[in-house]
Every structure is written in structure tokens, then in C-alpha cells.
C-alpha positions, 0 to 999 in steps of 0.5 A: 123387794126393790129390783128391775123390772122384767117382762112379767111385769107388765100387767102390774106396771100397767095397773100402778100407771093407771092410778098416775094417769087414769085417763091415759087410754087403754093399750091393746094387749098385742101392742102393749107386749111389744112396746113392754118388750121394747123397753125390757130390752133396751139397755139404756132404760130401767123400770124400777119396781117394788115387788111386795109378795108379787104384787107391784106396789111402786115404781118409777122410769129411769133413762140413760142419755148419751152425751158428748157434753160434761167428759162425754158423761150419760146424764139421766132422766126419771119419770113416772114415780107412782106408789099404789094407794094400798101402800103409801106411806111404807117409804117405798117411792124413796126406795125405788128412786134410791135404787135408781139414782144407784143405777144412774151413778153405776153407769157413771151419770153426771145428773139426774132430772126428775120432772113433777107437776108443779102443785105436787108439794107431796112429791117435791118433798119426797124428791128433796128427800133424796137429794134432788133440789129445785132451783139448780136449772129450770125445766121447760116442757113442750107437748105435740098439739092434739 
């Protein structure tokens, strides 16, 4: 079943991002919950989730961007595209990010954007499947110094 996720689904988004970003450190559990609860609550974002008997098996974030620009239209974002190694190849990465692109046109988005690493030929494939395309406009990426 591909649906939002709720505030239950924590411990199994967690897990899903562990395989995306293994090196990511672990969130103490008290600050997880409250982050977790921050974006279970906020009305603007949506985590999607493949839900396969109770387990989570795929999932992808989607954010709705507020904007003054194109008629006053949200744009949106996705990130965070993960299907668990025991379920691949099953089109379950399509259908979380169908379901997204669904809720981004229901509320009434102009566009998608969806970064990808740049070596990922596997992910792009799967993003043009869908309808994304490359070469429209050109991502930049900037990250804090550590």
C-alpha cells in the first residue's frame, strides 16, 4: 500500500535512510520523535512510504514551497528516494514518487525538482520514467563547511 506516512513510522523511515545514508549519525530517540513529529505535522511536507504487510519498503520526501512567482503557484521538491535492498525491482520507488507527483499537482504545484547524485545512471533512469527530464533548468548545490 503506498500511502503518508504517520507518526508510527518512524523506526522504519529511519531504517530505509540508514540504507540511502548509512553514515548519517544515529538521532537520539527523544529528538528523533520530536523532529519525526515536526514533519508528520507539517502541512506542507509529505513522506511517502510503501507499506508491504507492515514493513516500510520504499519512500521518498516531498515538500511544498510557497511562491509569489509563476501565478502565485507552490513549486515542490522531492528528496530522499530509497527502496529497501529486499524489495527492489518490485516498481515501488515509481509508485511512491507517482503518489507524490499526485499530491504536488493536488495542490496545485507548477513543478517538481528532484536532485540525484550525478553518477546515479539507475536512479536517473527510473526519474525519466516518470516524466522527470534533465536539461530543463540546472541544479546547484551549496552544503555548510564542517
Amino acid at each position: 500500500m503506498i500511502r503518508i506516512a504517520t507518526i508510527n513510522d518512524l523506526k522504519g523511515v529511519l531504517a530505509l535512510y540508514k540504507e540511502l545514508r548509512p553514515l548519517d549519525p544515529d538521532l537520539e530517540v527523544n529528538f528523533a520523535n520530536e523532529k519525526w513529529a515536526e514533519i508528520i505535522n507539517d502541512t506542507k511536507t509529505y513522506v511517502v512510504v510503501a507499506d508491504i504487510f507492515g514493513e516500510l519498503a520504499s519512500t521518498c520526501a516531498l515538500s511544498i514551497n510557497n511562491s509569489i512567482a509563476n501565478g502565485a503557484r507552490p513549486f515542490a521538491i522531492i528528496e530522499h528516494v530509497i527502496t529497501s535492498d529486499k524489495f527492489r525491482r518490485q516498481g515501488l520507488s515509481r509508485q511512491v514518487l507517482e503518489f507524490a507527483l499526485s499530491l504536488a499537482w493536488e495542490n496545485n504545484c507548477c513543478k517538481v525538482m528532484l536532485l540525484s547524485g550525478d553518477k546515479l545512471q539507475g536512479a536517473h533512469s527510473l526519474y525519466e520514467s516518470v516524466g522527470f527530464k534533465s536539461g530543463i533548468e540546472k541544479g546547484f548545490v551549496i552544503k555548510p563547511c564542517t
